[in-house]
C-alpha positions in Angstrom: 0.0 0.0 0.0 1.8 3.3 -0.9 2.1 6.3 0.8 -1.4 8.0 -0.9 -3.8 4.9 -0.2 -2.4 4.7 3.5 -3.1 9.1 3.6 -6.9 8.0 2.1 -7.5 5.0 4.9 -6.1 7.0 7.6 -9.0 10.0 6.5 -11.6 7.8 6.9 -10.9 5.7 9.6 -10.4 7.8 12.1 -13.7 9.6 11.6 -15.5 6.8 11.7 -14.0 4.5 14.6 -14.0 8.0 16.5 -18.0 8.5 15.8 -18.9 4.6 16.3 -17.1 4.9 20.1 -18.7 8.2 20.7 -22.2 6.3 19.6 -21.4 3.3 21.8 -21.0 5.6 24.8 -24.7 6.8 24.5 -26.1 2.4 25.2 -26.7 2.7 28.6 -26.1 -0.8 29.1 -22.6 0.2 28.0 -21.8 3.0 29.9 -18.6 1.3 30.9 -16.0 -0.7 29.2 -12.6 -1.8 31.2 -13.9 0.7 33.8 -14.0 4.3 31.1 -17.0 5.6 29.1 -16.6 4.5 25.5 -15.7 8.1 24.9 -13.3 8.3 26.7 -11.7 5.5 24.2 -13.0 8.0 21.2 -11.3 11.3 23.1 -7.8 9.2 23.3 -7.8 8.2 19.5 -9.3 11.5 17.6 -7.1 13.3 20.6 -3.4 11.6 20.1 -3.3 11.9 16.6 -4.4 15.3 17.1 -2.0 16.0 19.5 1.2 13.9 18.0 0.3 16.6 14.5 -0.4 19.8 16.8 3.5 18.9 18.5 5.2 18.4 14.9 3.4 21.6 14.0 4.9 23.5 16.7 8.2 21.6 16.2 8.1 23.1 12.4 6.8 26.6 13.4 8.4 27.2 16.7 4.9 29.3 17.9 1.7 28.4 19.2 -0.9 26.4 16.3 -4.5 25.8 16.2 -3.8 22.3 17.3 -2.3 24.1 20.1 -5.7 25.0 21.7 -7.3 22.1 20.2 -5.3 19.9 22.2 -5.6 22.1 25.7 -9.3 22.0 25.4 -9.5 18.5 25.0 -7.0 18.2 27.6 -9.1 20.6 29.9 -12.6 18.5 28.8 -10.8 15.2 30.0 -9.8 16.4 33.6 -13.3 17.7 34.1 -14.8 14.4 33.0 -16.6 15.8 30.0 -15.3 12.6 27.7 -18.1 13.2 25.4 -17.4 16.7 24.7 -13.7 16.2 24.0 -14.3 13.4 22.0 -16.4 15.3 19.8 -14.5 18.7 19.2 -12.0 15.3 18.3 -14.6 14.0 15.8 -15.7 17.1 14.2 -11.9 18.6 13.6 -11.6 14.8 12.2 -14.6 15.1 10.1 -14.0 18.7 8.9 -10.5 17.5 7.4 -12.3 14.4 5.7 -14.8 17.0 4.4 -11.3 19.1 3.5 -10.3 16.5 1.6 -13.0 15.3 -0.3 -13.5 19.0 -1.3 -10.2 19.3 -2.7 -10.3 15.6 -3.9 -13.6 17.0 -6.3 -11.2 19.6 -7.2 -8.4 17.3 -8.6 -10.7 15.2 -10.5 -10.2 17.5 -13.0 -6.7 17.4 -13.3 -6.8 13.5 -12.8 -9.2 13.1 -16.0 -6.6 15.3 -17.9 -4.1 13.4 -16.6 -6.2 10.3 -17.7 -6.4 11.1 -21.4 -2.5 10.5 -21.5 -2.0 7.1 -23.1 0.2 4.8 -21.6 1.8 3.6 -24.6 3.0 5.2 -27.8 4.6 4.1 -31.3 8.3 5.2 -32.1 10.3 5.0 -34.9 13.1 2.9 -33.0 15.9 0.6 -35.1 14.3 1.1 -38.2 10.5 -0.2 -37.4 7.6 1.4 -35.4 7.2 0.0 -32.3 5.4 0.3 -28.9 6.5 1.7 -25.9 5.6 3.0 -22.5 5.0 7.1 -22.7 7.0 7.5 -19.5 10.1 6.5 -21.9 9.4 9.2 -24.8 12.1 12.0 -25.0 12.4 15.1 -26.9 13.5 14.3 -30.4 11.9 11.0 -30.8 9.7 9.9 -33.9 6.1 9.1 -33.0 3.3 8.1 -34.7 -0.1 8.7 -34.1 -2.9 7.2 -35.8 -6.8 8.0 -35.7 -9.2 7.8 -32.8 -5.5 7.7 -30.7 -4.0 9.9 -28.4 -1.3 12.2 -28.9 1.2 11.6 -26.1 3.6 14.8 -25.8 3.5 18.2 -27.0 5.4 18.3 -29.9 5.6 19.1 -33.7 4.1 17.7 -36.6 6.3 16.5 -39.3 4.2 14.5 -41.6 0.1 13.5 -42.3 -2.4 15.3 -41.7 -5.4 15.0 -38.9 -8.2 16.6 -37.5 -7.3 17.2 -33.6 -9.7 17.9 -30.8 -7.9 19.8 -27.9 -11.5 20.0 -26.0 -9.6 18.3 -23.0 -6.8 21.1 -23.1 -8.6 24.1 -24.4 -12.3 23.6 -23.6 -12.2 24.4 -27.5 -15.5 22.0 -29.0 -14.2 22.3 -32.3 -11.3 20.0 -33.8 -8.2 21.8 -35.2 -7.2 20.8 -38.5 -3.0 19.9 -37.6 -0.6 19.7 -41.1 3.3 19.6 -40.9 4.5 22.3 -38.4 1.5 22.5 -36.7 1.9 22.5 -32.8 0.1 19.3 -31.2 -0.2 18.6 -27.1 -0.5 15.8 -25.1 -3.5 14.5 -24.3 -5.7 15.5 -27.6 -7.0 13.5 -29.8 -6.5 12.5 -33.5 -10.2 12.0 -34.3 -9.7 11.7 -38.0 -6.7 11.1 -40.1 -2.6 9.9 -39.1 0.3 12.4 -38.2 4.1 11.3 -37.4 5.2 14.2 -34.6 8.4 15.2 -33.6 8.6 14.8 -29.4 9.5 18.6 -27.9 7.9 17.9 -23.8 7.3 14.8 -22.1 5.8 14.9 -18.6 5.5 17.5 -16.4 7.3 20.1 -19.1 4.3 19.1 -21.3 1.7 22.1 -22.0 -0.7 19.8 -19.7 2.1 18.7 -16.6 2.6 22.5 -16.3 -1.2 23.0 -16.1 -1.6 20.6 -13.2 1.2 21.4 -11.3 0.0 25.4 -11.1 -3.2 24.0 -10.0 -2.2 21.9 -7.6 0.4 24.2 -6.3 -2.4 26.8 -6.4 -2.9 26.8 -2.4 0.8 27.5 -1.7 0.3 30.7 -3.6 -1.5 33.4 -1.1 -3.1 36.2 -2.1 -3.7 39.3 0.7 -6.6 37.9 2.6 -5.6 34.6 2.6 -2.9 36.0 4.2 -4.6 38.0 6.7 -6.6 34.5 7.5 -3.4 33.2 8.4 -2.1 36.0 10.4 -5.5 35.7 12.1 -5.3 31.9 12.9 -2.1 32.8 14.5 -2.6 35.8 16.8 -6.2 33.6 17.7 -4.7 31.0 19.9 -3.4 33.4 22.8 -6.0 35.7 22.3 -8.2 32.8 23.4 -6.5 31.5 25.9 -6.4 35.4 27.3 -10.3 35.3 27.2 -10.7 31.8 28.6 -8.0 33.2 31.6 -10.3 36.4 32.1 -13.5 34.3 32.1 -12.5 31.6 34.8 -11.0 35.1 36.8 -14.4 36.7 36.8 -16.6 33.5 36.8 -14.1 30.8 38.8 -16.1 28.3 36.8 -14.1 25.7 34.9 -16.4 24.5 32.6 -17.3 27.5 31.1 -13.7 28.1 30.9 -13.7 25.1 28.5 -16.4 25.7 27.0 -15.4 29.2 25.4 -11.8 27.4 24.6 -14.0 24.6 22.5 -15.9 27.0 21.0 -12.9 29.2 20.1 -10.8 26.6 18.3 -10.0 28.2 14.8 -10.7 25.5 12.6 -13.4 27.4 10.3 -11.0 30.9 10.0 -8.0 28.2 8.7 -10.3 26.4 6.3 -11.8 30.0 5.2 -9.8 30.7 2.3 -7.4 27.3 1.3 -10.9 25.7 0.4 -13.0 28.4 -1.7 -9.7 29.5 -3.1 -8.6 25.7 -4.5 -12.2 25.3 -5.3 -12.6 27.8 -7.8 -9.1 27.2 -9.6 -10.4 23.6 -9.8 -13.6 25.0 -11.2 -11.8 27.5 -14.1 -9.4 24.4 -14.8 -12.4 22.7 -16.2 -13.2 25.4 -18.7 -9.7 25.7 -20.2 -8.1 28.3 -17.8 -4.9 28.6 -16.1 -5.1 30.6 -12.8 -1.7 31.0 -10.9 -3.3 30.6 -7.0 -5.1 32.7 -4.7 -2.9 36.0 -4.9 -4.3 36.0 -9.3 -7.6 34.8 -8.3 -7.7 37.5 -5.7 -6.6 40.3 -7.9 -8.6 39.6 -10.3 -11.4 39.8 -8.2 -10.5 43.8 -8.3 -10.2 44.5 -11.9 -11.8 47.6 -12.4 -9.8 48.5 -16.5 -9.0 45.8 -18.8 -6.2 46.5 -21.0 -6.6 44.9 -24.7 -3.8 44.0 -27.3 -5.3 44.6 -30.5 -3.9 41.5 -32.7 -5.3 37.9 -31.4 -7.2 39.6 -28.8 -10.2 40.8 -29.9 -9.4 40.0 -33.6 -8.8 37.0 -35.0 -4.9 37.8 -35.8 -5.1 36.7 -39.3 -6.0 39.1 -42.6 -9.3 38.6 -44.1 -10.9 40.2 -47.3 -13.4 42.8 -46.2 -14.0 44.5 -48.8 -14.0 43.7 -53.1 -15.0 47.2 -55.1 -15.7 47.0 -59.1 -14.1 50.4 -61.0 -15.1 49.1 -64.3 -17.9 46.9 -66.1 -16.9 43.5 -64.6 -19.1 42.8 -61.4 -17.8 42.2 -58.0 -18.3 38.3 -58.4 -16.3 38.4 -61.8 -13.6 40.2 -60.1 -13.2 37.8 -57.4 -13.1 35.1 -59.4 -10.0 37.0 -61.6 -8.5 37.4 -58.3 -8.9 34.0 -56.8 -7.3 32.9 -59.9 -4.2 35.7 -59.8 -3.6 34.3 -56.1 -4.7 30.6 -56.8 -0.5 30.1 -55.7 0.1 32.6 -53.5 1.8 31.5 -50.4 1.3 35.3 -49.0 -1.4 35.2 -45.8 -3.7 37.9 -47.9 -3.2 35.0 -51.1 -4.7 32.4 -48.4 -7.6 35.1 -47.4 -8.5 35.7 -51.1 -8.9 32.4 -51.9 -10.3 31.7 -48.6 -13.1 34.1 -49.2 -13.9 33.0 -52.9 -14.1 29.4 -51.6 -17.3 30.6 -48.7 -18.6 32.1 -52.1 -18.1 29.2 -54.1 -16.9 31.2 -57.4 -13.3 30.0 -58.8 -12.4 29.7 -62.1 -11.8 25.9 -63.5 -9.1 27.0 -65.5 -6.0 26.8 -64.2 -4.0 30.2 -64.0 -0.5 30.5 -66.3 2.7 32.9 -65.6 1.9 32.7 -62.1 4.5 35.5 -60.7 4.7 37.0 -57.1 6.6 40.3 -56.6 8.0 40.7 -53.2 6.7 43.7 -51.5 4.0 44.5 -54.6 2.1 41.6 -55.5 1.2 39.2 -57.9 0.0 38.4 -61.3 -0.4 35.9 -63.2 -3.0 35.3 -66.7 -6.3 34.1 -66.1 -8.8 33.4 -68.9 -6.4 35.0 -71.0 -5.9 38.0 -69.3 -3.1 39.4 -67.5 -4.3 40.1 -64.1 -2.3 42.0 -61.6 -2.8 42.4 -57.8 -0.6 44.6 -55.0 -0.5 47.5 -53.3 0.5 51.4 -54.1 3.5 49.6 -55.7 2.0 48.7 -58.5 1.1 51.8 -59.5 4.6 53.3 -60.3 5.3 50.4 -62.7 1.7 50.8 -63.9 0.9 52.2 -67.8 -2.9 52.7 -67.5 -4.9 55.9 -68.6 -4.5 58.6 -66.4 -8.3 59.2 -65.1 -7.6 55.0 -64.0 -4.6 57.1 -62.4 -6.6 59.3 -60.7 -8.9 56.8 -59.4 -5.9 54.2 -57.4 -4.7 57.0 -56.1 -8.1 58.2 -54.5 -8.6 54.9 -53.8 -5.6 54.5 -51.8 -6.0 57.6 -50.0 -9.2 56.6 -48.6 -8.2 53.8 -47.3 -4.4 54.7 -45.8 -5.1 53.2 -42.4 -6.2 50.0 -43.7 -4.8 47.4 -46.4 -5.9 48.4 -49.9 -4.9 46.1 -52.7 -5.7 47.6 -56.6 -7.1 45.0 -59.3 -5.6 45.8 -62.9 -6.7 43.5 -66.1 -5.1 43.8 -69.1 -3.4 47.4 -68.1 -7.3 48.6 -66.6 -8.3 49.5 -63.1 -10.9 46.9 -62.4 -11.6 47.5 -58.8 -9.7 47.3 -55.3 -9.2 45.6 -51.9 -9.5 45.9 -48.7 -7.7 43.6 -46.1 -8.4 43.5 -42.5 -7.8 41.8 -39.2 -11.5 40.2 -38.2 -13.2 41.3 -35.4 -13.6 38.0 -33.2 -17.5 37.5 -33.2 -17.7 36.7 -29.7 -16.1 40.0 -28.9 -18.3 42.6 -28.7 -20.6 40.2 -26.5 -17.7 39.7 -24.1 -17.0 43.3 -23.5 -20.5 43.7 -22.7 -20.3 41.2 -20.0 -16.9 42.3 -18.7 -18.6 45.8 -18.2 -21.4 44.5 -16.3 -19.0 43.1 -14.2 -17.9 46.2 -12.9 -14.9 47.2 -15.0 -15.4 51.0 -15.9 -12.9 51.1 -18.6 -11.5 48.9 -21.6 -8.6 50.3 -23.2 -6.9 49.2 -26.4 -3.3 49.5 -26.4 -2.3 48.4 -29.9 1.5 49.2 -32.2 -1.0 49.8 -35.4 -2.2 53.1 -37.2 -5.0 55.5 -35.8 -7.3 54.4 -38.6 -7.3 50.6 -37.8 -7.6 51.5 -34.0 -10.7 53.8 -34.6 -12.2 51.5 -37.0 -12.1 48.7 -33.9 -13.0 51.4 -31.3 -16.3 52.3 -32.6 -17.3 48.6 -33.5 -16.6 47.4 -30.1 -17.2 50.9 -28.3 -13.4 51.4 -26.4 -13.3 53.9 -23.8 -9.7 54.7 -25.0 -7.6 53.7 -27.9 -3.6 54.2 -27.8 -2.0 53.0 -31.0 1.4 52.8 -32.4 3.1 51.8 -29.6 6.4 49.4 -28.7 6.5 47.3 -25.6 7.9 49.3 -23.5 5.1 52.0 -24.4 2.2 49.5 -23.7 4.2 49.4 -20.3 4.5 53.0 -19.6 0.4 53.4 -20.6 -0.1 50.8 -17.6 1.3 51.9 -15.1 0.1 55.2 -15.2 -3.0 54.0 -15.2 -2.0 52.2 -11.8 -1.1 55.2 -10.4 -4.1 56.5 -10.9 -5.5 53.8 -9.0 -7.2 51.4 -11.6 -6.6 47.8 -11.3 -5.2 46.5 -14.0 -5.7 43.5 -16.0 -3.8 43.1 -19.4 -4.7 41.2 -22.4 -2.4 40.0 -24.9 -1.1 37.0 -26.7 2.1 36.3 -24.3 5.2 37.5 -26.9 5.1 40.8 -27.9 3.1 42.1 -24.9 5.4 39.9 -22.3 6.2 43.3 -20.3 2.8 44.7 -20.0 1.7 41.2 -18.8 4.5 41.0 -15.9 3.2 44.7 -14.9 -0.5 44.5 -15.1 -1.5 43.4 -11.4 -3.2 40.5 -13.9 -1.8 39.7 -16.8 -3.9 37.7 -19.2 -2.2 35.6 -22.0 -4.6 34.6 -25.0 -4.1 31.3 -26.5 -1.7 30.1 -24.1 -1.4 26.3 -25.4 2.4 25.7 -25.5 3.8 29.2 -24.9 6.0 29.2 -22.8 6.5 32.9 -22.2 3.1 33.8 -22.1 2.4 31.3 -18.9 5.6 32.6 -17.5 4.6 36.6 -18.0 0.9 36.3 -16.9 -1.3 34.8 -14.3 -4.2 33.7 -15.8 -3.8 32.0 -18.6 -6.2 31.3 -21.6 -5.7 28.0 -23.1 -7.6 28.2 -26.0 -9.0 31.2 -28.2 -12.1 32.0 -27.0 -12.4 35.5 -25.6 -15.7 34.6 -23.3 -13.8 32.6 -21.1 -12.5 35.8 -19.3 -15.6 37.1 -18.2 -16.8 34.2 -16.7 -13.2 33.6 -14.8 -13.5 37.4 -13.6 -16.9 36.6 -12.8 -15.9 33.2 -11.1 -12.9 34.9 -9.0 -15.5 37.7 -7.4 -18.1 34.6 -6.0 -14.7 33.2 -4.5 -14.2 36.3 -3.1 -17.2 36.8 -2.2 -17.2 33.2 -0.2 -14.3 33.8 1.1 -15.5 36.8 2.9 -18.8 34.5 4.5 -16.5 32.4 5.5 -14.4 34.7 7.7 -16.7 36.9 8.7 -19.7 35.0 9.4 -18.4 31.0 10.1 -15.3 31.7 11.7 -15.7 35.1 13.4 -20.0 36.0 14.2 -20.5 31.9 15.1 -16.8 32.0 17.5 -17.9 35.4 18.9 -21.7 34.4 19.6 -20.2 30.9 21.0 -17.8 32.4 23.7 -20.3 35.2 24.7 -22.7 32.0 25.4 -20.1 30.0 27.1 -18.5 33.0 29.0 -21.9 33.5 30.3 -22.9 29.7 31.3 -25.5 29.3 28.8 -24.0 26.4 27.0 -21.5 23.4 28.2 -18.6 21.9 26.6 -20.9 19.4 24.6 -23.2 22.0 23.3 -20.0 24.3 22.5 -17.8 21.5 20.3 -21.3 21.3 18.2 -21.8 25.0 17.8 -17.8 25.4 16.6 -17.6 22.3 14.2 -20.7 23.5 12.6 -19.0 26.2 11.5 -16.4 24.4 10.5 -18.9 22.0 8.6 -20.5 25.4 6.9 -17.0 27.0 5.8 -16.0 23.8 4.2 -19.6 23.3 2.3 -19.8 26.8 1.3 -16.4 26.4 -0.9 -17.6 23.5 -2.2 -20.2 25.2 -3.8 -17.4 26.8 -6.3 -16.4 23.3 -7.7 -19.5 23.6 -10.0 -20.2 27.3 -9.9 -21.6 28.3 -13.2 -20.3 31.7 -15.1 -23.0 32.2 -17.1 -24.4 35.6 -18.0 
């Protein structure tokens, strides 16, 4: 039995040998067994292992621990003869940390399913044949195939095949990604149609997924203010406590109510305040493909009040689509795209790949096959379709251009009109048959998720973006900015931030990880878009969103104010009204020791049920 299954039987046990010798004690017929109650059997086996951890805690600390006054009001129940009571502030601190447990233990299943859809054996091109082998023995560099309906198991490269991939697992992303050589694959997704061979980069726990996990996990040893000022409570409470309990036997000389306000006052529900909601919740955002760094990012972002946007892969797509196609001449606009789809049929150039892109949606290509395909570097391209020499480019083209000089007149209007944006001219057989225009796409989920970041209670969204006025406008009044600045380097996105946090906003950043790695690090959040396999963007930011879908920040800023918000409850009104109403009834006799362990570990029950509810807290709008 290993050192986890022994951690899991030891959990449960004790609860439940504790509760059945506390039960026993209540047969009158068995009132006595080898001359003790049967609690006092219950008080000495919840109450050693209590009091061999409380000892090793105050080894480790060298101060005065919550165990501390556990232990000395069980001590103090015992030499009053109030077995039952001790024995069941014993139970109810055992059951509270079995309730602990399985709260967090909801919260890893998670991590374990992701964990799960690693296979455990992968085929590698070893001494000249594929073969089979554990995936704890890939290493970076090694040849692996993966064939459909498998697994792929380790972030890597592809290098030959194509396949459709579903990262749903990695991403929350529904939709499978269509992976071709030197596409970026992770472990854990899987090839639902077609082969790939893949090139091993990260095994383990340097995979995409391993890093995930580990942040998760190691999401409760990251504190954010309050769950700092929890802790700093917990550790001032203990004398405080024993203070009140001293100036309550010198005013009442009553021993039992003197252990009664020390069983009431153990601070089990003010340690368990934040640990549980705040694991909770990062358990809960896990689930819906996002990465946050513990309860110091969870906490912050809680506060957001201005959300800083990166422009490119942010709230557009990042890739150039064709907006606009205008007709100067008799040809109509679908006659023109179809010369145009043929003049870029062999373009490798992104804008070639929108062209064709948005003839395909339309369905209008030309079956003949285009001749004297050319492409001119930092112009554009032509090539004769139908017969006809058709050129495509930018203000280029015009100075090696012969055409008529109202045709002239007309690029260069044309151009002027649309300087801020990408405008392309169309010339057939030495005409001006119409123009261009290439933008970045608005991401249609956008507008909708500003909307619900406002209602939120962010005041302002800012764009902070290195392109030209013109482009910035253009996205400003589709998506209604409060503030645009544009042309700027990294180091400006930086300066624009932290003025803003000296003017007291709480700023969150939102960028794709590379270019806006500074403005991440300095944003009191920094948000990293499509995180999946960059490195720096999970290093720079602490939230992290692993796929491309911008209305998964809303609902984890929307997520991180219920914890909050939990968190709060549980302070406030488990751990401090229920301790303070407790020791004002035991101070003034109204309750015994019994009455007072039941009061306190209800609390504790409460604080622990309360975070719970964040495992499956919805975000929706």
């Amino acid at each position: 039995m290993n050192t986890v299954q022994l951690r899991n039987a030891y959990i449960w046990f004790l609860p439940l040998a504790v509760g059945l010798a506390l039960l026993v004690s209540y047969i009158p017929m068995l009132d006595e067994v080898a001359g003790f109650p049967p609690a006092f059997y219950a008080m000495l086996l919840g109450g050693g292992v209590i009091a061999y951890r409380a000892l090793l805690a105050v080894l480790d600390t060298h101060r005065l621990t919550a165990g501390t006054l556990v232990v000395i009001t069980m001590a103090g129940c015992a030499y009053l003869g109030f077995y039952k009571a001790a024995a069941l502030v014993a139970l109810m601190m055992l059951v509270g940390e079995l309730l602990e447990e399985i709260t967090l233990y909801r919260t890893r299943q998670s991590f374990e399913e992701l964990l799960a859809l690693v296979p455990e054996e992968a085929s590698v091109w070893r001494d000249g044949s594929w073969m089979r082998v554990s995936t704890s023995e890939l290493a970076p560099g090694d040849r692996v195939l993966v064939r459909p309906g498998e697994r792929i198991p380790a972030d890597g490269t592809v290098t030959r095949g194509k396949a459709s991939i579903s990262e749903a697992a990695l991403t929350g992303e529904p939709m499978p990604q269509d992976k071709a050589a030197g596409s970026q694959v992770y472990q854990g997704t899987v090839a639902e149609f077609g082969s790939i061979e893949m090139t091993v980069a990260k095994t383990g726990e340097e995979t995409t997924m391993g890093r995930i996990i580990a942040s998760v996990l190691d999401a409760q040893e990251t504190k954010g203010p309050m769950q700092r000022l929890a802790d700093r409570i917990a550790g001032y409470f203990t004398p405080i406590i024993l203070g009140t309990a001293a100036v309550t036997w010198l005013f009442t000389d009553d021993l039992v109510r003197t252990m009664t306000v020390l069983v009431i006052a153990c601070p089990c529900a003010l340690v368990l305040a934040t640990p549980t909601a705040v694991v909770a919740s990062v358990g809960n955002v896990a689930k819906r493909g996002v990465l946050v760094k513990g309860g110091r990012a969870m906490e912050a972002l809680s506060r957001v009040n201005l959300v800083c946007f990166d422009k490119t892969g942010t709230l557009t797509e990042g890739k150039p689509v064709l907006k606009q196609i205008k007709s100067f001449g008799s040809m109509t606009e679908a006659e023109l795209l179809c010369c145009v789809e043929g003049a870029e049929r062999y373009s490798e150039h992104p804008i070639g790949l929108a062209i064709r892109e948005y003839a395909e949606e339309r369905e209008l290509r030309i079956a003949e096959e285009p001749r004297d395909f050319k492409q001119e570097i930092g112009m554009g391209v032509s090539a004769v379709v139908s017969g006809k020499r058709v050129r495509v480019g930018n203000e280029r083209l015009v100075e090696q251009w012969t055409g008529s000089a109202a045709d002239a007149e007309a690029a260069v209007q044309f151009l002027a009109e649309h300087q801020h944006e990408t405008a392309l001219l169309i010339i057939v057989e030495e005409e001006l048959a119409g123009g261009l225009i290439i933008g970045d796409q608005v991401r249609d989920e956008a507008d909708q998720a500003l909307a619900h970041i406002r209602k939120l209670g962010v005041s302002r969204i800012v764009l902070l973006t290195g392109d030209s006025e013109g482009a910035a406008a253009s996205l400003q009044r589709e998506l209604k900015l409060d503030d645009v600045h544009t042309r700027l380097l990294p180091h400006d996105k930086l300066a624009v931030i932290r003025r803003y946090q000296r003017e007291g906003y709480v700023v969150a950043m939102v960028g794709e990880g590379i270019n806006d790695a500074p403005a991440l690090a300095a944003a009191d959040v920094g948000i990293a878009m499509g995180a999946a396999g960059t490195d720096l963007a999970i290093q720079s930011s602490q939230v992290a969103l692993m796929g491309d879908r911008l209305e998964k920040l809303p609902e984890v800023m929307r997520i991180s104010r219920s914890t909050m918000f939990i968190v709060r409850q549980n302070i406030w009104i488990f751990a401090v009204a229920f301790n303070v109403i407790g020791i004002l009834l035991a101070a003034s006799g109204w309750i015994d020791p019994v009455m007072g362990a039941a009061i306190h570990n209800v609390a504790s029950l409460f604080v622990v049920m309360n975070s719970a509810r964040l495992i499956r807290k919805k975000a929706g709008f």
